[in-house]
C-alpha positions as CSV (number, residue, x, y, z in Angstrom):
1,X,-275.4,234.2,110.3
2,X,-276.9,237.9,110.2
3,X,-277.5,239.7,107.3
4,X,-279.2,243.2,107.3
5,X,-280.5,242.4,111.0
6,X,-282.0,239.0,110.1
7,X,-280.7,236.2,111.8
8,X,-280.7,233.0,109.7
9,X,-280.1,229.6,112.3
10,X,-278.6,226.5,109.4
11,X,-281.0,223.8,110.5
12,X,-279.0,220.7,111.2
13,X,-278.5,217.4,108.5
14,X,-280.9,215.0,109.5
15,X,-279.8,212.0,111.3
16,X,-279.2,209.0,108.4
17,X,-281.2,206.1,108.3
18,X,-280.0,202.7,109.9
19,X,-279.9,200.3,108.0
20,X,-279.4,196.7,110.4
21,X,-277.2,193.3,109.1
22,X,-279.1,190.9,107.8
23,X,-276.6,188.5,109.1
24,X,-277.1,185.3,106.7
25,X,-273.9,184.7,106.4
26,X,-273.1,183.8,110.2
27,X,-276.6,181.5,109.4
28,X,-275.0,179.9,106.5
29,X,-271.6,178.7,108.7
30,X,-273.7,178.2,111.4
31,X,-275.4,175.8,109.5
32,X,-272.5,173.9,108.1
33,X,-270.9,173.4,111.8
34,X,-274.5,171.7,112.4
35,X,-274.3,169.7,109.5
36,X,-270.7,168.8,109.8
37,X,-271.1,168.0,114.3
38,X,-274.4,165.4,112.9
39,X,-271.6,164.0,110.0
40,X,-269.2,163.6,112.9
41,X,-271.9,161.9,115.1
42,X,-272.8,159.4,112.2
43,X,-269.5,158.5,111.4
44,X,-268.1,158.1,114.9
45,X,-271.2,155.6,115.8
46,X,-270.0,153.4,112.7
47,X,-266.2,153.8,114.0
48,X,-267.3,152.8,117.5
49,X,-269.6,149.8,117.0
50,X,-267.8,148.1,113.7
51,X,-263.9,150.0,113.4
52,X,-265.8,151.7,109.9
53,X,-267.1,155.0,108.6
54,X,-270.4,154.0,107.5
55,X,-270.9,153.2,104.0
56,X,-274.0,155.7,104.4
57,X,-272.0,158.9,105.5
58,X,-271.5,160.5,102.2
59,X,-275.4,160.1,101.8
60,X,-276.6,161.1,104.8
61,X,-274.8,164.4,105.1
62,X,-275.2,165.5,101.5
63,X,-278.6,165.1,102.1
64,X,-278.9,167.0,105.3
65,X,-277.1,169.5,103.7
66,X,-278.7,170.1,100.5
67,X,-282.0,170.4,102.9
68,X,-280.4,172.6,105.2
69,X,-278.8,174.7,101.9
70,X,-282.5,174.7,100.4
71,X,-284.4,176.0,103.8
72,X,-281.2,179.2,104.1
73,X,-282.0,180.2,100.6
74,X,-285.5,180.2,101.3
75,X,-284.8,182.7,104.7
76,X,-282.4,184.6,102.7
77,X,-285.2,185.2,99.9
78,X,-288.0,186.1,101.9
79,X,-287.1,186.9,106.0
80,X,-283.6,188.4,104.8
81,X,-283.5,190.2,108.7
82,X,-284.8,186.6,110.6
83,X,-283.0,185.8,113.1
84,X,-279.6,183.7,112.0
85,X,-279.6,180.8,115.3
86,X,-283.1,179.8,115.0
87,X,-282.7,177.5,111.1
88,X,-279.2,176.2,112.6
89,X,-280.6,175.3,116.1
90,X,-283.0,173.2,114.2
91,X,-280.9,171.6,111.9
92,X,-278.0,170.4,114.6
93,X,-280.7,169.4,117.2
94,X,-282.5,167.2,113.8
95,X,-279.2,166.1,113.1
96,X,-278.3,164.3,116.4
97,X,-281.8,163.0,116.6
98,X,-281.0,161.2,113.4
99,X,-278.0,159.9,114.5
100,X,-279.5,158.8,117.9
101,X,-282.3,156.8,116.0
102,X,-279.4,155.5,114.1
103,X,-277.4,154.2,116.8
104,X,-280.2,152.6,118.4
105,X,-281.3,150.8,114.9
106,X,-278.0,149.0,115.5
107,X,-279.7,147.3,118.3
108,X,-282.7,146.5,116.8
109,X,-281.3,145.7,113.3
110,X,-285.4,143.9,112.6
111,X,-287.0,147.5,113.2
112,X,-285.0,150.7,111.8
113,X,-286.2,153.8,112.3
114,X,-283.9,156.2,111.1
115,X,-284.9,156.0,107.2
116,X,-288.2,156.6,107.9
117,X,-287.3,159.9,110.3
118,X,-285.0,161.2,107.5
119,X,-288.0,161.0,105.4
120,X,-290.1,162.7,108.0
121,X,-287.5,165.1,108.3
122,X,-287.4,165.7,104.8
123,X,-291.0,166.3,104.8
124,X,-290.6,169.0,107.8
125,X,-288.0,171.2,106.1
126,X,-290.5,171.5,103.2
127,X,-292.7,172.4,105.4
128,X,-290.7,174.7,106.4
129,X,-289.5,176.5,103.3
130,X,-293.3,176.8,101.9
131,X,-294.3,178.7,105.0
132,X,-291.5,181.0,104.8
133,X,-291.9,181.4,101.2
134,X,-295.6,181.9,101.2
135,X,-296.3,183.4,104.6
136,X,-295.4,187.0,103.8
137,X,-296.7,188.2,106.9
138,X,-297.7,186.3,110.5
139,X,-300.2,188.7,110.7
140,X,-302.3,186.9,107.6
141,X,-303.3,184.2,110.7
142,X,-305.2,186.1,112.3
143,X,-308.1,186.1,109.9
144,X,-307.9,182.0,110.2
145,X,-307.9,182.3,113.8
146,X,-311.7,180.2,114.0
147,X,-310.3,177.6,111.2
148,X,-307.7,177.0,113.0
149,X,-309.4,176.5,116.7
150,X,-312.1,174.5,114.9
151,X,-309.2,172.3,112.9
152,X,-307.2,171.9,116.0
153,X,-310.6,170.2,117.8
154,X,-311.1,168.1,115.2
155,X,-307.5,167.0,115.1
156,X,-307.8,165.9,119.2
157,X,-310.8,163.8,118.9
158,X,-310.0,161.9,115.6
159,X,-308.0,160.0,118.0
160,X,-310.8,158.8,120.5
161,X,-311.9,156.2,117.2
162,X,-309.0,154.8,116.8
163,X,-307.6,151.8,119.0
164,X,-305.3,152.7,122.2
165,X,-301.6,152.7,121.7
166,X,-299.8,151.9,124.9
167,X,-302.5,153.0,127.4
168,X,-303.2,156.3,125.0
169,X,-305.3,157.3,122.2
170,X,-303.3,159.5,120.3
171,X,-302.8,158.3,117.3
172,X,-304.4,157.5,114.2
173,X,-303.1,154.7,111.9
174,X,-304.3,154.0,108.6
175,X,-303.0,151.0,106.3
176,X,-299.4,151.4,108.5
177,X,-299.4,154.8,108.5
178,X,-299.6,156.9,111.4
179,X,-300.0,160.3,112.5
180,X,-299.6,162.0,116.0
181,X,-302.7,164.7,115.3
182,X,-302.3,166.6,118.9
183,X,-298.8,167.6,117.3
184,X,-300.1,169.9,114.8
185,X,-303.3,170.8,117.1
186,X,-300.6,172.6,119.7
187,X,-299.5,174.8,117.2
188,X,-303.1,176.0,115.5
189,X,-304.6,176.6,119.7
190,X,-301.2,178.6,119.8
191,X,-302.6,180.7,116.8
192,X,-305.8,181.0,118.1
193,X,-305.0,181.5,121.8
194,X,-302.6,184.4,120.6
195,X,-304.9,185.9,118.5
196,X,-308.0,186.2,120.7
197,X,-305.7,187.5,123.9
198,X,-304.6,190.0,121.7
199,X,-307.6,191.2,120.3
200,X,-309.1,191.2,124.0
201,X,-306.4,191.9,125.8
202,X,-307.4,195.1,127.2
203,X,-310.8,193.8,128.5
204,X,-308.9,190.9,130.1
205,X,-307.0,192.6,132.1
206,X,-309.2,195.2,133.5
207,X,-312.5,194.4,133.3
208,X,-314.3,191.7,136.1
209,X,-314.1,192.4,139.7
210,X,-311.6,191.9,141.8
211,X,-311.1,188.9,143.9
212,X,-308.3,189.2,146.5
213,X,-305.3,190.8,144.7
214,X,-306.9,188.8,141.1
215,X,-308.6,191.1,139.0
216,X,-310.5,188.5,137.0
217,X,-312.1,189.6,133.6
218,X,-315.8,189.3,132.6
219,X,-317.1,185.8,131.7
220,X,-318.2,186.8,127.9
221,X,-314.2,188.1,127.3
222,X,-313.3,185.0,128.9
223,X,-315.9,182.5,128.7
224,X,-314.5,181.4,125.1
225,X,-311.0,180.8,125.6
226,X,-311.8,178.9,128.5
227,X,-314.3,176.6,127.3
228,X,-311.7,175.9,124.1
229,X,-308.9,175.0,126.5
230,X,-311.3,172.9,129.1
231,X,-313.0,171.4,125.9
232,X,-309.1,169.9,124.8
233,X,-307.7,169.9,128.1
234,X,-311.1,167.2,128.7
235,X,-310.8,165.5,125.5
236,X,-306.9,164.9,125.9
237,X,-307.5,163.6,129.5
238,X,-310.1,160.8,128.0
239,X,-307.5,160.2,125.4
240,X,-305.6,159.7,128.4
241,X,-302.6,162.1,127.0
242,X,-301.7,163.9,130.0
243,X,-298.2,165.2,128.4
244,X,-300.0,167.3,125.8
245,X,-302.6,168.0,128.4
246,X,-300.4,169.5,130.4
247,X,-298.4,171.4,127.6
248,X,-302.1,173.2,126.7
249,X,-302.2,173.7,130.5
250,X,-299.2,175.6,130.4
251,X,-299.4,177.4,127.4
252,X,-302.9,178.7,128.5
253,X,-301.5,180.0,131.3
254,X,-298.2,181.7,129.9
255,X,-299.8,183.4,126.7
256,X,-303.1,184.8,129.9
257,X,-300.1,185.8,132.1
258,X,-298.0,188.0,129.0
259,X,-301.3,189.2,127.4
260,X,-302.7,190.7,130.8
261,X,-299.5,191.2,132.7
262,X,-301.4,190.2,135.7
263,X,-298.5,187.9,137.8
264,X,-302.1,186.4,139.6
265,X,-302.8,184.6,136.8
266,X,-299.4,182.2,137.4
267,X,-300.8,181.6,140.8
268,X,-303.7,180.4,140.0
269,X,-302.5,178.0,136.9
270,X,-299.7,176.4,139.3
271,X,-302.8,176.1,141.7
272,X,-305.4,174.6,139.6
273,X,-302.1,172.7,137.6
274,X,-301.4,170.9,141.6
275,X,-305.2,170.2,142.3
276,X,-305.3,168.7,138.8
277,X,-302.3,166.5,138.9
278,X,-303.6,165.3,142.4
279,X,-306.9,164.2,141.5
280,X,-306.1,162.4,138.2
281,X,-303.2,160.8,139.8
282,X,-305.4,159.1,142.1
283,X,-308.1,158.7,139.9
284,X,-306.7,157.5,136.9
285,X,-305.1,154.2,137.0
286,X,-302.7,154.9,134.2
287,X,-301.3,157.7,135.2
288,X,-301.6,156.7,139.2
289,X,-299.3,153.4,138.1
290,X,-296.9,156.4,136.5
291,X,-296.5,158.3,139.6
292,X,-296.0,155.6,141.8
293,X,-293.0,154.4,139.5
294,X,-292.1,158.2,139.9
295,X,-291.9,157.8,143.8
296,X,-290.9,154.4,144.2
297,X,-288.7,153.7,140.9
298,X,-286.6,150.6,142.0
299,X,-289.7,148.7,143.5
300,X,-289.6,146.6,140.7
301,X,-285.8,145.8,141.1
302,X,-286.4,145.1,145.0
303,X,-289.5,142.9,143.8
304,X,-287.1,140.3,141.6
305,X,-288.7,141.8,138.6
306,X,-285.7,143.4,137.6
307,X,-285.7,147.5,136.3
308,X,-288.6,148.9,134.9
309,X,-288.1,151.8,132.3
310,X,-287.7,154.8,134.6
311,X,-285.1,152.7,136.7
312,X,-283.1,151.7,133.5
313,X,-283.2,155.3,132.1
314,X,-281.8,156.6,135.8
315,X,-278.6,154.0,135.3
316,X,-278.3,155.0,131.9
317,X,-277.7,158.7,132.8
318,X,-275.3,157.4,135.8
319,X,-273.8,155.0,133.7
320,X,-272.8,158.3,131.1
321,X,-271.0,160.8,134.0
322,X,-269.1,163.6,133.3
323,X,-268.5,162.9,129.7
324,X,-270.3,159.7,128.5
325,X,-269.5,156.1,127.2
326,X,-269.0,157.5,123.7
327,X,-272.1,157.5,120.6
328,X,-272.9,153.3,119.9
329,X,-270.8,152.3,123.1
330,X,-273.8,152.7,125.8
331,X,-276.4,150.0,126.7
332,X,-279.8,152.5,126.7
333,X,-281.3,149.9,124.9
334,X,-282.3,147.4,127.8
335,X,-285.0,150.9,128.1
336,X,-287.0,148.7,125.8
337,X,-290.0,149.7,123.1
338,X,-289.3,153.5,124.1
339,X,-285.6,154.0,123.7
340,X,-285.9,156.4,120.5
341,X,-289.2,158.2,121.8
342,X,-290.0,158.8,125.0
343,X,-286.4,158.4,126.7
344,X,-284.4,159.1,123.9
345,X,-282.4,161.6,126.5
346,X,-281.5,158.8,127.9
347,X,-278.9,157.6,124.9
348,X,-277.9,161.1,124.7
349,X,-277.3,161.2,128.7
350,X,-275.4,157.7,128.5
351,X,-273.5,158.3,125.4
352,X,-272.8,161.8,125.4
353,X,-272.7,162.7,129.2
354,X,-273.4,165.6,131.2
355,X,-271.5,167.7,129.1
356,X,-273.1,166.4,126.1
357,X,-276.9,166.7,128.0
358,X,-275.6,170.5,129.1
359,X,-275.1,170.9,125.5
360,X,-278.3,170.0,124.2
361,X,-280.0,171.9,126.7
362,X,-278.4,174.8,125.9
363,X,-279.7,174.8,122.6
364,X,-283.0,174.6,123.8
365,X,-282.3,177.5,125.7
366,X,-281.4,179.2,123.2
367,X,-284.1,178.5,120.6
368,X,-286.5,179.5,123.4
369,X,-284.6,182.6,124.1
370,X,-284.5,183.7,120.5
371,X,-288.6,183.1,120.0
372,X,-288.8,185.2,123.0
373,X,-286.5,187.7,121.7
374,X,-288.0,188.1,118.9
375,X,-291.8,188.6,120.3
376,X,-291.4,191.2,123.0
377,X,-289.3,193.4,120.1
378,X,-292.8,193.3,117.9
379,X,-295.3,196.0,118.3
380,X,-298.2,194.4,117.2
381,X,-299.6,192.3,120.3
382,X,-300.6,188.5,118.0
383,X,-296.9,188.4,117.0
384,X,-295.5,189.1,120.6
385,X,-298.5,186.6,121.8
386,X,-297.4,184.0,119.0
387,X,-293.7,184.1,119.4
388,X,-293.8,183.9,123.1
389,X,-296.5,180.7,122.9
390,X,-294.8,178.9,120.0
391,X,-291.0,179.4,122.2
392,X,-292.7,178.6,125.3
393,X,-294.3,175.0,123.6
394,X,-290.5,174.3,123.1
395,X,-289.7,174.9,126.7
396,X,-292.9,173.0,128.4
397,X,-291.8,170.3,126.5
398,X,-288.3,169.9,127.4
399,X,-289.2,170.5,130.9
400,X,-291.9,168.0,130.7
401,X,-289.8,165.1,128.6
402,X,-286.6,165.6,130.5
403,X,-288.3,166.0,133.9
404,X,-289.9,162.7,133.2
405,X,-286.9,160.8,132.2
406,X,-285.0,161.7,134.7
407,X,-287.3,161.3,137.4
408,X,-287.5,165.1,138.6
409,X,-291.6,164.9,138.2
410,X,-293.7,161.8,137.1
411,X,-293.0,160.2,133.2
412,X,-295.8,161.5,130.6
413,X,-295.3,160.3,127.3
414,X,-294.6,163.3,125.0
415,X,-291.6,163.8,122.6
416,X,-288.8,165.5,122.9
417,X,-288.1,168.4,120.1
418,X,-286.2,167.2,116.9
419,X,-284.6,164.4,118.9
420,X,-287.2,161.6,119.4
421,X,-288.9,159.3,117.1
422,X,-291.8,161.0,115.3
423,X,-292.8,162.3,112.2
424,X,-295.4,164.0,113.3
425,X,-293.1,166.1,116.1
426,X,-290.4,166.3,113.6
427,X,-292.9,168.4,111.1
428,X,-294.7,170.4,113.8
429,X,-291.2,170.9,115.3
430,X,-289.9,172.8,111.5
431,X,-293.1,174.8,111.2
432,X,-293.1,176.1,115.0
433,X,-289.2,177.2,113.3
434,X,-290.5,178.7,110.3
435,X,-293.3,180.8,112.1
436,X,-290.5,182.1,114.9
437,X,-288.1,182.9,111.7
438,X,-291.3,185.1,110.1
439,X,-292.3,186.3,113.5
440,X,-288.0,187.5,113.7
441,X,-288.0,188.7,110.3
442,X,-290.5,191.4,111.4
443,X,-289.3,191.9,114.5
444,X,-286.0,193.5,112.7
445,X,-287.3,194.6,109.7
446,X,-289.8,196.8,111.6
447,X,-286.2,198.8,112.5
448,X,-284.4,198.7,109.3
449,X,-284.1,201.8,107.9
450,X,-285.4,204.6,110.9
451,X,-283.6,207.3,111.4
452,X,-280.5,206.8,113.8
453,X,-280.1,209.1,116.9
């Protein structure tokens, strides 16, 4: 517009503000198809085995429901932007573990497991719901991050006094009480290993000198991280825990590889991870007995001995095909003392099939997916480190526990997430949840409200 020979340009109206969906009402029907699949799994076991609902279904579903209802309220109140698959993922996959362990308990009528997970489970939700409540921000860890590496080494040698449980020290029990302390040690060297590589991140991957195409950093930026992960790495080996040793292994490597973005660095941990697994296999006899079942698993069958564990597990995921026997119908049990921990995917293989072992996998996938998701959208380098390790604990697992089972690399006893026997699992499993919710609250939230384009 001119006016008197002054031009006057009308600035533009400034873009409005986005405001993102909070999306908690997809989490809340998520959440009752979870609870209402588990009901359906609990009640078709009873109709399958004894022609009945079991007198228990009302029960058991009110319950996992009211839990499931109490930990949406808490995401609702406090990580209203969290993303909406991560608390249903973990209710369905807790759900079919429960009604696993329940099945099985029909075969063992003199040793019943499934109260005692509920309970567990129970106590992992609460869990839950107090870290999303109280954790306001993820960020709060990082001034623990020496508590927590000095409580995780404490929690991996408590074990070494205690008596060996099935060729392992692992455990602590106490009066008929046990607890699995590597469990909850994973998740506070998670903190810590995500909170130093982020605060040295820059020094890690350019300092050193250069060897090959490596560019290593110098030993005072890395000296520390690598004597806490040899130091529990060592300690796990003489506990003679090579699962979780392994998982540490891997999760070393992983958060070095995202915090550096040097692609050496997987080289060299799938180098040392192969020297490693050579020399304790040949070293140490339990784990050399595992790896020969590994390579020769029907020796036992062409002895006259009859199956050993890994053989029974490979006929129960044969015996399943395409589709599966049907939940109570399959004969997973002849696995013996281990059918509802280690080779609990076995059941599932038998009972639910391929389709029903896809399905499970997929929600793995996705859980990981989402954790992953939600850490590279962060802009603060612990979160993106934290998400990334506590997603990528989920997937070494799997990887490890279903590798083992079904005989793609040698059986390490470690359990698999939300399914197996394990109260200890069960609880680490809900808090890994809770810290990827808070970790995805922040994620969005950090959007909400910029101005659009």
């Amino acid at each position: 517009m001119t006016n008197a020979g002054t031009t006057v340009v009308q600035a533009d109206a400034p873009a409005p503000a986005v405001h993102l969906p909070r999306r908690r009402g997809i989490e809340l029907a998520l959440i009752v198809i979870a609870v209402l699949l588990s009901v359906y799994g609990y009640c078709d076991v009873g109709l399958a085995r004894n022609g009945t609902v079991p007198p228990g279904a009302a029960g058991y579903g009110a319950g996992l429901g009211v839990l499931a209802l109490l930990a949406h309220i808490a995401v609702r109140l406090r990580a209203p932007y969290a993303d909406p698959l991560l608390l249903p993922i973990g209710v369905l996959l807790n759900g079919v573990g429960l009604v696993l362990i329940y099945r099985l308990d029909l075969e063992t009528p003199g040793d019943r497991a499934a109260p005692t997970q509920l309970v567990w489970s129970t106590l992992g939700i609460a869990l839950f719901i107090v870290v999303v409540l109280l954790l306001r921000d993820h960020r709060v860890l990082q001034r623990y991050v020496y508590v927590c590496v000095v409580a995780a080494m404490v929690l991996l040698i408590l074990p070494i006094f205690f008596p060996a449980v099935n060729g392992a020290r692992i455990w602590i029990r106490i009066a008929g009480f046990s607890i699995q302390p590597g469990e909850f040690a994973k998740v506070l060297l998670a903190v810590f290993f995500a909170a130093y590589l982020a605060a040295n991140r820059s020094a890690l991957a350019y300092a050193g000198r250069r060897v090959w195409r490596l560019q290593l950093p110098t030993g005072r930026v890395l000296g520390p991280i690598v004597a806490v992960w040899l130091l529990s790495v060592g300690v796990l080996i003489l506990e003679r825990d090579l699962g979780t040793s392994l998982l540490f292994f891997g999760l070393f490597v992983v958060l070095l590889y995202v915090a550096t973005g040097r692609t050496g660095w997987i080289a060299v941990g799938l180098l040392l991870a192969s020297l490693g697994a050579v020399a304790v296999g040949r070293l140490e006899p339990h784990v050399h007995s595992r790896v020969e079942d590994w390579l020769h698993p029907f020796a036992s069958i062409e002895a006259g001995q009859g199956p050993n564990q890994l053989a029974q597990s490979l006929f129960s995921f044969a015996a399943g095909g395409m589709t599966g026997t049907g939940l109570g119908l399959g004969h997973s049990t002849l696995i013996d003392f281990a059918a509802k921990s280690d080779f609990i995917l076995a059941t599932a293989g038998e009972e639910l099939g391929l389709a029903g072992l896809l399905a499970l996998f997929l929600l793995y996938a996705l859980l990981v997916e989402r954790g992953y998701r939600a850490g590279l959208a962060l802009r603060d380098p612990f979160g993106r480190l934290l998400a990334v390790g506590l997603a990528s604990i989920v997937a070494l697992q799997v990887f490890v526990i279903a590798g083992g089972v079904t005989g793609l690399i040698p059986l390490t006893g470690m359990a698999m997430p939300f399914l197996a026997q394990g109260g200890s699992s069960v609880v680490t499993n809900w808090a890994m949840v809770a810290l990827l919710i808070r970790v995805s609250d922040s994620a969005r939230s950090q959007y909400d409200g910029e101005v659009g384009p």
